[in-house]
N, C-alpha and C positions, 0 to 999 in steps of 0.2 A: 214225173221223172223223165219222160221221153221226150217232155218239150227242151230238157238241158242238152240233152246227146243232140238232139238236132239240132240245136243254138248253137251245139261245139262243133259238130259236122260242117255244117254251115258256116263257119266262120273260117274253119280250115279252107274249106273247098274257096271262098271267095278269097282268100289269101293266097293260093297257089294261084287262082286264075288273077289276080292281079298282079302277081311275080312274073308270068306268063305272056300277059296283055300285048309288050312289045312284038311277041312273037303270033298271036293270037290274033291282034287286033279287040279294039274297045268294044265289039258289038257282041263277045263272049259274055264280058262284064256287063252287060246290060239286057242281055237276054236273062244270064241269072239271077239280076236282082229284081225284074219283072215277074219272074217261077217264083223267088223266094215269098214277094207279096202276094202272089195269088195263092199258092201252095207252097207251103215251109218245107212238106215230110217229103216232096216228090224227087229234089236231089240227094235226098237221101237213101228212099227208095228204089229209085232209075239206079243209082251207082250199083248197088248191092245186085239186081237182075247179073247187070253184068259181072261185077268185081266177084261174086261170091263162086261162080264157077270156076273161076283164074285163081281164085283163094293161095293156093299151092303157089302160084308162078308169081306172085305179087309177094308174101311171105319170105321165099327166099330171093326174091329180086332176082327174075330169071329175066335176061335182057330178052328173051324171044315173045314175054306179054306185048313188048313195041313194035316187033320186025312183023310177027300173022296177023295180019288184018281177021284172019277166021274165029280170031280172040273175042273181037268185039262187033256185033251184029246191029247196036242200033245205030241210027245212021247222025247224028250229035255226036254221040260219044264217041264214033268211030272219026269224025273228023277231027275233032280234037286230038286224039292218040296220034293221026294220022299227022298232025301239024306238030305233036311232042315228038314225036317217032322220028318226023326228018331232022328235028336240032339235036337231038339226044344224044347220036355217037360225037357229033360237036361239041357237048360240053365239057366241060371240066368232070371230076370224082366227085368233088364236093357237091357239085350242082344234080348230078345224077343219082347221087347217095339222099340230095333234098326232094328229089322227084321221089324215090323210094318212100322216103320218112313220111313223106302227105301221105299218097296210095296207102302204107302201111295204119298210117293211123285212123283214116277214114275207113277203112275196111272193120280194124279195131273199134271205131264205134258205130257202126252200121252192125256190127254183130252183139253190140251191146245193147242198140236197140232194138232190134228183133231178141233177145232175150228178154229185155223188161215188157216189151210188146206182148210177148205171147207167154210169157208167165215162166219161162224153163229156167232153171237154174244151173 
């Protein structure tokens, strides 16, 4: 059952980074699909270290998870945010509302899989 949520995770995550890529650059995309073949559950796992403290500010889409760098401590994921963070006040509602909608739902199943993981209900 855990291999589904990471297949779905996963599929998210490489769909925002490739909506992203122009902004990113291709070497995003390619560093993840290299993680995903060595280890499947590790973008899974890395996001939630981070994403599950910010749980609160991700939820209700508090624009200050992009502006404090003190949010996010690993140094990947902080560059990333780092590179969402400077286009961010640049986009559109829509586009910001779609940055939300991934975060939100990769959080949603990163929590679903630490439930099946560890048995809670």
């Amino acid at each position: 059952m855990t291999t589904e949520i990471i297949k779905q995770f996963n599929d998210v995550l490489e769909s925002f980074i490739v909506q992203i890529t122009p902004i990113v650059g291709s070497s995003v995309k390619t560093k993840f699909d290299l993680l995903v073949q060595m280890n499947s559950v590790l973008p899974i796992e890395k996001y939630l270290l981070y994403a599950l403290p910010m749980r609160d500010k991700i939820m209700k889409r508090d624009e200050s998870y992009f502006i404090n760098n003190e949010n996010h401590k690993d140094d990947e994921v902080l560059d990333l945010i780092i590179t969402v963070k400077n286009v961010y006040h640049q986009m559109g509602k829509a586009s910001r509302d779609s940055i939300w909608d991934i975060f939100q739902a990769m959080l949603i199943l990163g929590e679903e899989y630490l439930r099946i993981k560890f048995g809670k209900k």
